[in-house]
C-alpha positions in Angstrom: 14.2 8.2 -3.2 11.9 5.9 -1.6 8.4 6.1 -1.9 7.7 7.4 1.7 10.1 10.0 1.2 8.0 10.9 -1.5 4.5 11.0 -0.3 4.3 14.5 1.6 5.4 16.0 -2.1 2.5 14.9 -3.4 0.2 17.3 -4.9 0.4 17.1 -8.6 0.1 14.5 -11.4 3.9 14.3 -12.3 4.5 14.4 -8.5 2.4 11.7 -7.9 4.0 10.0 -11.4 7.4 10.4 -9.8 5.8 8.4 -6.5 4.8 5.8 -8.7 7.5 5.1 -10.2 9.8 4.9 -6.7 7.2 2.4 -5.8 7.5 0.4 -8.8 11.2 0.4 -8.5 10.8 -0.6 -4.9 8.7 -3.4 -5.5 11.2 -4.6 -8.5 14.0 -4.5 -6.0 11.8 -6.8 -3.7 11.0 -8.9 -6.1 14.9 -9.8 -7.1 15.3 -10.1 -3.0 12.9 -12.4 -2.8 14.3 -14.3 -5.6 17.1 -14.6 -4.4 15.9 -15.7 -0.9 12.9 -17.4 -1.2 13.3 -18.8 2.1 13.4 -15.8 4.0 10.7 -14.8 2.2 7.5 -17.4 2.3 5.2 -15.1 4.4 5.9 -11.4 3.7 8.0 -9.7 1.2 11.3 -7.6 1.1 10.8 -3.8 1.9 7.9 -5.1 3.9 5.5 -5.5 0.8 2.8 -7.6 2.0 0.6 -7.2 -1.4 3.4 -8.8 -3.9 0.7 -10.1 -6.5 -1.3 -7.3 -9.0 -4.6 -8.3 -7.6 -4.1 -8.6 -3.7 -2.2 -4.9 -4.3 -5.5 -3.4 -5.8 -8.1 -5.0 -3.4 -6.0 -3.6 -0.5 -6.0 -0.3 -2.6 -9.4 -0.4 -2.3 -9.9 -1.2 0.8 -8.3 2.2 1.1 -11.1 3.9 0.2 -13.8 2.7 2.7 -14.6 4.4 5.8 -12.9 2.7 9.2 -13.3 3.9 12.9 -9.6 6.1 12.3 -10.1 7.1 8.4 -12.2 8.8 6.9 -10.7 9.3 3.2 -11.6 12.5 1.3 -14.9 12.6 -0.7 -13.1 14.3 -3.9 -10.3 12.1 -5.3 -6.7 13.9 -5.3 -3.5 13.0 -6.4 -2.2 12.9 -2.0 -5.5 10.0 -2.0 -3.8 7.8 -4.9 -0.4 7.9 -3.4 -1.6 7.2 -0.1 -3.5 4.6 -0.4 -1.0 3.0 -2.7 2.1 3.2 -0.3 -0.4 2.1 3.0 -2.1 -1.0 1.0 2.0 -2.2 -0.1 2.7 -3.1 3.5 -0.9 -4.1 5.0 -2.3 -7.2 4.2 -5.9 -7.9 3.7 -6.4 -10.5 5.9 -5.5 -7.6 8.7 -7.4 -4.9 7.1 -10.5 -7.3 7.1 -10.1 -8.5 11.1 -9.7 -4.8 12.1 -12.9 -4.1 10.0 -14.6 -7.1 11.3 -13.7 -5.7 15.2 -14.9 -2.5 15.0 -18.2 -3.1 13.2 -18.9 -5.5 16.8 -17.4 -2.9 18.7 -14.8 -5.3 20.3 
């Protein structure tokens, strides 16, 4: 299954173990796209991962958890908050999370 398929049936640590590892394989399968097309791929990534390296994954993971003008993440961590954030911060890029940050702190 893919990851998104995945993420409403979140509620448990082997669910959330099971999301995990679809998002692993998912980014395994991009990776061997991308290999093979390198080309295609010089901005984003296959399956629309935008994150491809460890540490550019786990800063956007982060980013996750900070309060923005349309999210407001829980308080108490729970296995639905991990999954999220890690399916979300696969496809959006820093650079966007950071404007949209930047334009609603100045209101624009």
């Amino acid at each position: 299954m893919k990851p998104e398929d995945l993420l409403d049936l979140v509620n448990s640590r082997d669910s959330f173990i099971s999301f995990v590892r679809a998002l692993a394989s998912e980014r395994a399968d991009a990776m061997r796209i991308e290999g093979d097309n390198p080309n295609v791929y010089v901005v984003d990534g296959a399956h629309n991962w935008k994150n491809a390296d460890i540490a550019s994954y786990l800063y956007a993971c982060l980013d996750y958890f900070s309060h923005k003008p349309f999210h407001k993440p829980d308080s108490e961590p729970n296995w639905r908050m991990f999954a999220e954030s890690s399916i979300l911060e696969r496809s959006l890029s820093r650079q966007v999370q950071s404007m949209k940050s930047c334009i609603s702190d100045y209101g624009h």
